[in-house]
VMD Tcl script that builds the backbone (N, CA, C; Angstrom):
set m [mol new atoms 336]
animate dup $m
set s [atomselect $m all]
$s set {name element resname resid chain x y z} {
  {N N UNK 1 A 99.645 103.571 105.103}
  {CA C UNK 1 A 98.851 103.219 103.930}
  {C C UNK 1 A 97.612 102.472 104.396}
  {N N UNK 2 A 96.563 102.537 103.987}
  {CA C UNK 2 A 95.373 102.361 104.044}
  {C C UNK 2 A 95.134 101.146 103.748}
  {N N UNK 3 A 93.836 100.120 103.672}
  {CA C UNK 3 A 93.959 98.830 103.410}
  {C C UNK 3 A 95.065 97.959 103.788}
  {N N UNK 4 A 95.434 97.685 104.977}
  {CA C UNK 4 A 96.042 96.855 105.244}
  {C C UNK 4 A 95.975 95.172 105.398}
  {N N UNK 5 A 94.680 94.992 104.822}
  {CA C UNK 5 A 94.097 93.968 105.680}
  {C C UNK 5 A 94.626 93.530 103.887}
  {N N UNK 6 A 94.399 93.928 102.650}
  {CA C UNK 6 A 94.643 93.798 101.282}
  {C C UNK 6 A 95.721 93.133 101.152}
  {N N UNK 7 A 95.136 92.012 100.037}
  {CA C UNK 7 A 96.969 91.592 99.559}
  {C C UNK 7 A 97.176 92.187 98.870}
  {N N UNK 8 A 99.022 92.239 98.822}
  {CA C UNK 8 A 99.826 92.635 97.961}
  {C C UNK 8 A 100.535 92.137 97.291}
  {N N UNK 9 A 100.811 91.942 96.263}
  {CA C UNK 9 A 101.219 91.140 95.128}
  {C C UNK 9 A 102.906 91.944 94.297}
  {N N UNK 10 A 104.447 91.040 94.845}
  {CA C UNK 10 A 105.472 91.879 94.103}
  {C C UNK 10 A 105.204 91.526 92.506}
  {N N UNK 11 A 106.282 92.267 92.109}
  {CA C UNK 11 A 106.619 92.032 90.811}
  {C C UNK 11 A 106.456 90.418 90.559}
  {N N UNK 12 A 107.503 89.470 90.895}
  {CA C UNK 12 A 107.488 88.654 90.665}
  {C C UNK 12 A 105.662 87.728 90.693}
  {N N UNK 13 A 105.290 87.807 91.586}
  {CA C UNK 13 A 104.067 87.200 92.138}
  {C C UNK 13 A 102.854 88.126 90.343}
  {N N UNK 14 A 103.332 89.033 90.035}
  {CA C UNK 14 A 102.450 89.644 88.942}
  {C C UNK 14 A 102.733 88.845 87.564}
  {N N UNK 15 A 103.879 88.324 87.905}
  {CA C UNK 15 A 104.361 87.748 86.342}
  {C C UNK 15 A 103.886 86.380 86.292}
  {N N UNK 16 A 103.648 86.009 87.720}
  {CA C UNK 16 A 102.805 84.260 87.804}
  {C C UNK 16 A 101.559 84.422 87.391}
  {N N UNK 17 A 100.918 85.645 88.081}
  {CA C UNK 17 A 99.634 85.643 87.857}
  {C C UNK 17 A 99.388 86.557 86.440}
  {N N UNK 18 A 99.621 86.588 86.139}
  {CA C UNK 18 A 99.377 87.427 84.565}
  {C C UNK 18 A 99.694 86.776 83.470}
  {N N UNK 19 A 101.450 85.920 83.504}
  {CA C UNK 19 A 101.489 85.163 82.495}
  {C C UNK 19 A 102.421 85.632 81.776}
  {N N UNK 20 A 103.336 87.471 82.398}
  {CA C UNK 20 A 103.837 88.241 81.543}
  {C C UNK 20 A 105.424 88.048 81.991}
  {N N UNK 21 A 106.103 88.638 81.345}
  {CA C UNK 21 A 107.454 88.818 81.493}
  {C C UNK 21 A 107.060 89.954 82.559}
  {N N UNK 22 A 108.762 89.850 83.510}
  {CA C UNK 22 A 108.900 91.552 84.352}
  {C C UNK 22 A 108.550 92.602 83.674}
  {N N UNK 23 A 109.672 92.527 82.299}
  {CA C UNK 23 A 109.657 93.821 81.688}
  {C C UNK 23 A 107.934 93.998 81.060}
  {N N UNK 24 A 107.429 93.259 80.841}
  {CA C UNK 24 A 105.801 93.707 80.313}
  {C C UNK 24 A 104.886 93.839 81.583}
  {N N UNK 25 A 105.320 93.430 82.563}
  {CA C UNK 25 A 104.621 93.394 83.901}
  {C C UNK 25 A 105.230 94.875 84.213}
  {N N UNK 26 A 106.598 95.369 84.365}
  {CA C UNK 26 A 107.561 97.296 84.238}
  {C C UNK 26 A 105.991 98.101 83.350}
  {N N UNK 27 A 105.950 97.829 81.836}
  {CA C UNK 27 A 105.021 97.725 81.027}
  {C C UNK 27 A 103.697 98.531 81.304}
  {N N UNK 28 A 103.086 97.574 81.799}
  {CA C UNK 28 A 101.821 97.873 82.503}
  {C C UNK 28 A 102.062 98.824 83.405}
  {N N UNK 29 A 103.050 99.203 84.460}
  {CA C UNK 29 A 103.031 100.130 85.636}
  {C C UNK 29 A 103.341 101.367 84.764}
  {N N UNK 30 A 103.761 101.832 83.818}
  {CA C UNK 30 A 104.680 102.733 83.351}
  {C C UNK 30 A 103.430 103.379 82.511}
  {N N UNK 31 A 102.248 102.458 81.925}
  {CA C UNK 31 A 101.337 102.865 81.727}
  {C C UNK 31 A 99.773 102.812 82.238}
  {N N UNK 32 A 100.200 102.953 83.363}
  {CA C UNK 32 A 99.001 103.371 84.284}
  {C C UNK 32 A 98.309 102.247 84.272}
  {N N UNK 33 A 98.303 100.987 83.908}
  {CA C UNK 33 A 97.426 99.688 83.756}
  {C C UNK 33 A 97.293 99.680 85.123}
  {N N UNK 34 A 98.525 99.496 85.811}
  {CA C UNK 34 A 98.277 99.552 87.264}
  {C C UNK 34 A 99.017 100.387 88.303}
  {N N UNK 35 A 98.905 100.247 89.246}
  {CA C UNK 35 A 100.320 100.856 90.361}
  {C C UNK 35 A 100.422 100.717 91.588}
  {N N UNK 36 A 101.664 100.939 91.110}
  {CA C UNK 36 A 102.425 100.147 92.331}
  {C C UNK 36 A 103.264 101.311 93.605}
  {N N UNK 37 A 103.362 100.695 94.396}
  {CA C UNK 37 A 104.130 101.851 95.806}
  {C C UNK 37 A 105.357 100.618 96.238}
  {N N UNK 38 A 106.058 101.595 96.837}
  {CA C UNK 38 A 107.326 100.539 97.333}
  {C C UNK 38 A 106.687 100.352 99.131}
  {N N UNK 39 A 106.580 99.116 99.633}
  {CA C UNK 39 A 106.534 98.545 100.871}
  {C C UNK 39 A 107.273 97.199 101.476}
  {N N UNK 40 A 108.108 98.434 102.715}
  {CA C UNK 40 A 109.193 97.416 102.575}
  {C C UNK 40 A 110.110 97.155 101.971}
  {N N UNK 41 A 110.601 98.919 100.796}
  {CA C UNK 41 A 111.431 98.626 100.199}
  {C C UNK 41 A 111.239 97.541 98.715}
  {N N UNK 42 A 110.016 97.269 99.260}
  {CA C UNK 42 A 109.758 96.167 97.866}
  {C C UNK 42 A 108.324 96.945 96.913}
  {N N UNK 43 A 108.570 96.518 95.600}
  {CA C UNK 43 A 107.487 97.189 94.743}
  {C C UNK 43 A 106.182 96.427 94.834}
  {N N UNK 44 A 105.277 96.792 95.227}
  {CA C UNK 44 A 103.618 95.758 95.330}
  {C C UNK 44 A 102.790 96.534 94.563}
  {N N UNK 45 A 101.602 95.732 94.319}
  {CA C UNK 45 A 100.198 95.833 93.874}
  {C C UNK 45 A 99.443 95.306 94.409}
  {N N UNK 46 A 98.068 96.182 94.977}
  {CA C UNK 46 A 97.063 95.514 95.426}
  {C C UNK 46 A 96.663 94.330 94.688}
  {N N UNK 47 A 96.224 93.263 94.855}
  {CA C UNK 47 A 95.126 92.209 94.251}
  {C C UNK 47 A 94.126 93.188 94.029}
  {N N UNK 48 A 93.467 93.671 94.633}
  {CA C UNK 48 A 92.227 94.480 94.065}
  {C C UNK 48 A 92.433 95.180 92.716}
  {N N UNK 49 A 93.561 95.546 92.208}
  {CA C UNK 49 A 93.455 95.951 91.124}
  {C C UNK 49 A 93.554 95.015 89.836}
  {N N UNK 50 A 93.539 93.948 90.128}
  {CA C UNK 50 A 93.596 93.044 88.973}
  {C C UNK 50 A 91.813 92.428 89.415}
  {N N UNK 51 A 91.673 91.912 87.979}
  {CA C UNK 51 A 90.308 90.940 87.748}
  {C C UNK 51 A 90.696 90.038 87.418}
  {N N UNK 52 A 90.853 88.999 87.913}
  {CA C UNK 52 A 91.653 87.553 87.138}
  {C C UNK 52 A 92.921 87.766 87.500}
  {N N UNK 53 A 93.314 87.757 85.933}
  {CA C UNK 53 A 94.817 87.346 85.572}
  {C C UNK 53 A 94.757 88.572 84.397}
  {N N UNK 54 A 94.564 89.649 84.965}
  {CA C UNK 54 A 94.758 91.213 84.026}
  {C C UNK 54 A 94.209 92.300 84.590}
  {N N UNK 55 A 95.121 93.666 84.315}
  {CA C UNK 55 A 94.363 94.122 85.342}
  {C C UNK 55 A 92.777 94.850 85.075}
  {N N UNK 56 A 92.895 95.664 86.582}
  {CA C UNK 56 A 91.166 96.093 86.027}
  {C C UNK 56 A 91.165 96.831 84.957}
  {N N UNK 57 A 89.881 96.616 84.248}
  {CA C UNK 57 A 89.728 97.595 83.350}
  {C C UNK 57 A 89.658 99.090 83.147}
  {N N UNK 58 A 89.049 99.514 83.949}
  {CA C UNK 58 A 88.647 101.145 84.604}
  {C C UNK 58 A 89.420 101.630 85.622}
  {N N UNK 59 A 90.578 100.986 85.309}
  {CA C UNK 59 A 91.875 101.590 86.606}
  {C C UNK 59 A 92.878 102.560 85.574}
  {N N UNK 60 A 93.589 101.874 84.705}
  {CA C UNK 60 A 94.327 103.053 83.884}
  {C C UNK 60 A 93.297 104.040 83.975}
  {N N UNK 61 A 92.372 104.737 83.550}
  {CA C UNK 61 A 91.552 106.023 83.275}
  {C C UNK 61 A 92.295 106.519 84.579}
  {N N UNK 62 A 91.516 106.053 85.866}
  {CA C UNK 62 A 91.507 106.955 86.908}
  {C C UNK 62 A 92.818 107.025 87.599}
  {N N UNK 63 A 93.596 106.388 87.515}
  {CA C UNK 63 A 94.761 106.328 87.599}
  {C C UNK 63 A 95.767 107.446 86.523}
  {N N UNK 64 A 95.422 107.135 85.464}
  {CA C UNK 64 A 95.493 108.902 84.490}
  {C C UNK 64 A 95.247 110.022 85.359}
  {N N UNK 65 A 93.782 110.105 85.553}
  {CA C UNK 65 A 92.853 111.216 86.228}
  {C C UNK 65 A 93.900 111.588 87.168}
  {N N UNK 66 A 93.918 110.642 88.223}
  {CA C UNK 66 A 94.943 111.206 89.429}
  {C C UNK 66 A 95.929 111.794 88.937}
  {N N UNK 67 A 96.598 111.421 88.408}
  {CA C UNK 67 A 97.938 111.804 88.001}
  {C C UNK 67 A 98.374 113.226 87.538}
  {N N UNK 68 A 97.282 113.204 86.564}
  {CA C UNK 68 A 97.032 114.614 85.942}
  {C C UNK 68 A 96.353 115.639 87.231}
  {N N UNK 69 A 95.992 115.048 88.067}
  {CA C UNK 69 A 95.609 116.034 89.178}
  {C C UNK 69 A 96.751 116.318 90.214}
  {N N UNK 70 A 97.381 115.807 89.625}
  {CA C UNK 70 A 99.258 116.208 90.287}
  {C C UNK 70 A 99.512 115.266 91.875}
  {N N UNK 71 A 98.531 114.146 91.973}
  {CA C UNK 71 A 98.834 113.099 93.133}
  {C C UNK 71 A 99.481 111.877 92.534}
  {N N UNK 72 A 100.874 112.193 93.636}
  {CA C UNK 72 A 101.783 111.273 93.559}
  {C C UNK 72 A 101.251 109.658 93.431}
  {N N UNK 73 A 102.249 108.842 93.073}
  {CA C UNK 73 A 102.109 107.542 93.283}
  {C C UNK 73 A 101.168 107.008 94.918}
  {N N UNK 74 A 102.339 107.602 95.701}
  {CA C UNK 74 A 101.286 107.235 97.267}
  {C C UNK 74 A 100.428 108.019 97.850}
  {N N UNK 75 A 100.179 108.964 96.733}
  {CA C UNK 75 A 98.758 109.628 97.284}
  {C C UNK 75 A 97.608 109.001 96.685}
  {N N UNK 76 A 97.550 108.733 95.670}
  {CA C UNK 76 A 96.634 107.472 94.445}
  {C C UNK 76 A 96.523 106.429 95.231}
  {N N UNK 77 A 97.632 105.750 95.367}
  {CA C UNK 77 A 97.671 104.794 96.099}
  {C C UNK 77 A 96.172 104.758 96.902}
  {N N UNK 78 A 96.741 105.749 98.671}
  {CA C UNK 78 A 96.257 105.825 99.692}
  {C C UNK 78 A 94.415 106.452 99.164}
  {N N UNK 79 A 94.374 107.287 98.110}
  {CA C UNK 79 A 92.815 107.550 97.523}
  {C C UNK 79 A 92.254 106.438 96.872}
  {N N UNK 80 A 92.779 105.695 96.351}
  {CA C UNK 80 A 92.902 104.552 95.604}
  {C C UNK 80 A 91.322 103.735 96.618}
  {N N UNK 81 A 92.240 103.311 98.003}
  {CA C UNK 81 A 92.286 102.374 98.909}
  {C C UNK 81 A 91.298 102.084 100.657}
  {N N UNK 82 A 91.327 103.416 100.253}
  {CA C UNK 82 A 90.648 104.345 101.814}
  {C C UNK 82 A 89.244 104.731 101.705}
  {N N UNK 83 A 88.418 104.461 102.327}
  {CA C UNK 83 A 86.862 104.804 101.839}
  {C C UNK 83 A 86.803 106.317 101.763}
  {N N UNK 84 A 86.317 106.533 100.693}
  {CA C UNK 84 A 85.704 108.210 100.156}
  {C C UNK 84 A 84.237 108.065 100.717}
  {N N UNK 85 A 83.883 109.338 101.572}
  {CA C UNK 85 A 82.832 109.787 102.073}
  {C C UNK 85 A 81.883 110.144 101.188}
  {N N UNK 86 A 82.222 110.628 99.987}
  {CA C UNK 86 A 81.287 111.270 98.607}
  {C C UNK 86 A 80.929 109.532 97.784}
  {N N UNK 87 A 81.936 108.658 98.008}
  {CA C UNK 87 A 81.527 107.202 97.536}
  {C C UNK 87 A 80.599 106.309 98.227}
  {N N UNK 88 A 80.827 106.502 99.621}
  {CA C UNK 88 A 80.645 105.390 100.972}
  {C C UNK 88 A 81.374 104.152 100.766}
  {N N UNK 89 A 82.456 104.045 99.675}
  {CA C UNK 89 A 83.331 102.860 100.358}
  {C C UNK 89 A 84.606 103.710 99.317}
  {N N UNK 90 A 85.722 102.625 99.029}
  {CA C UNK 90 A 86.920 103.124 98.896}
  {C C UNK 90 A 86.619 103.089 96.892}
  {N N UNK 91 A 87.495 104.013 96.409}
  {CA C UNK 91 A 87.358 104.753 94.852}
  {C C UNK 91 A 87.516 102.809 94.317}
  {N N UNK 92 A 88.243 101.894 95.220}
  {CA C UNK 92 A 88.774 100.845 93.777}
  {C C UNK 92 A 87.590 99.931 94.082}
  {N N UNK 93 A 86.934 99.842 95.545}
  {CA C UNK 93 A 85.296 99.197 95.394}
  {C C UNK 93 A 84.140 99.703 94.682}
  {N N UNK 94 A 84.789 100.985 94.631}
  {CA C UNK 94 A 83.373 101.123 93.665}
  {C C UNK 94 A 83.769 100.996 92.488}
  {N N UNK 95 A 84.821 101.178 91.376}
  {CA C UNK 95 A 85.225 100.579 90.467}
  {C C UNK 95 A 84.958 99.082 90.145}
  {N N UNK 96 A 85.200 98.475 90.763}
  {CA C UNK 96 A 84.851 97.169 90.862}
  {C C UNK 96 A 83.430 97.090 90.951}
  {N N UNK 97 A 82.437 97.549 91.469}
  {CA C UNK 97 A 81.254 97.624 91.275}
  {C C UNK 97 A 80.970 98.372 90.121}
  {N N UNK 98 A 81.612 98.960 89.194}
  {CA C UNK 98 A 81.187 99.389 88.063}
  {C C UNK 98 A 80.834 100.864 87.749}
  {N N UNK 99 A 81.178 101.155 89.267}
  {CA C UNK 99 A 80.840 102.967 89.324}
  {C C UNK 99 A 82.356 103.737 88.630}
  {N N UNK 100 A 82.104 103.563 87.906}
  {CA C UNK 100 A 83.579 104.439 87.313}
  {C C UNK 100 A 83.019 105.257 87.216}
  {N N UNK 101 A 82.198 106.215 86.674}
  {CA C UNK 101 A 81.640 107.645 86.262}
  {C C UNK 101 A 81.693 108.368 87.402}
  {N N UNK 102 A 81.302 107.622 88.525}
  {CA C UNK 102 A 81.130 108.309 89.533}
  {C C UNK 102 A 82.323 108.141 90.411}
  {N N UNK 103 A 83.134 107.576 90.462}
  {CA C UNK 103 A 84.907 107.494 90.883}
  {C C UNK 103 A 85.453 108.682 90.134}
  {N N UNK 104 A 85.227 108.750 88.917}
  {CA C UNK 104 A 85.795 109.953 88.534}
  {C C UNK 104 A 85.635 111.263 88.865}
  {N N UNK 105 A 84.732 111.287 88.548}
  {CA C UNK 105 A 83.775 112.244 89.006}
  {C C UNK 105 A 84.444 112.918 90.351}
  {N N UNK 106 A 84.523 112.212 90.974}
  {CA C UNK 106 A 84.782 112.362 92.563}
  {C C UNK 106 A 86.576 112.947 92.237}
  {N N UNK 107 A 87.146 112.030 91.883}
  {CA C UNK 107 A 88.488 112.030 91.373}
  {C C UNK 107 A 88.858 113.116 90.773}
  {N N UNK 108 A 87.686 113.812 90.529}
  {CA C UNK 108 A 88.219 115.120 89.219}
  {C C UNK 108 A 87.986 116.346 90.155}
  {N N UNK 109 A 86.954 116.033 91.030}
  {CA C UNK 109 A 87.211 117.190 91.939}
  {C C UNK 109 A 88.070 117.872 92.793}
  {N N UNK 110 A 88.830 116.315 93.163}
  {CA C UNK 110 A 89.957 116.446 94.096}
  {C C UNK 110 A 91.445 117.372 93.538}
  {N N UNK 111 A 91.250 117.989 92.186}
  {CA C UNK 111 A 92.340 118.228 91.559}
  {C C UNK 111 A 92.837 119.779 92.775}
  {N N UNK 112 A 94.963 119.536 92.568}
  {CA C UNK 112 A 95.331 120.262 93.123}
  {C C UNK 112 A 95.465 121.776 92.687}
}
mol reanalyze $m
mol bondsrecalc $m
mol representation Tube
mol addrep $m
């Protein structure tokens, strides 16, 4: 997996920082708010996908997008995380910079 240098945040560590119960923290993963991969046997989330104490805003969409393009949890993940050559840095920095149109964009091409 890509970004290694990234924290990762379990379940538990999401419910400090959010404020939520597990099951509404389950919640959020189940609807694409965010996602998560098992490492280590344990369930994580990047920090990068939260802003604060919620997550990003323009992550469910593309996180949809993927999905519907038939990439697994740790393929999202690893596209997620890894610099895209059509971006020049990774799909969740440029999100964070505000390029969602163009994350998608990119994201929609990749379909299988």
């Amino acid at each position: 997996m890509a970004a290694e240098s990234a924290r990762w945040l379990t379940i538990p560590d999401l419910v400090e920082r959010l404020g939520l119960s597990p099951g509404k923290v389950h919640r959020l993963l189940e609807d694409r708010q965010l996602l998560a991969v098992r490492r280590d046997a344990v369930l994580m989330v990047p920090e990068e996908f939260l802003d604060e104490n919620e997550p990003l805003k323009d992550l469910r969409g593309t996180l949809m997008l993927l999905a519907d393009d038939g990439f697994s949890d740790d393929e999202a993940m690893r596209w997620m995380l890894e610099v895209d050559d059509l971006l020049g840095t990774s799909p969740i920095a440029a999100l964070r910079a505000g390029r969602k149109a163009e994350v998608r964009r990119v994201a929609q091409a990749l379909a299988f």
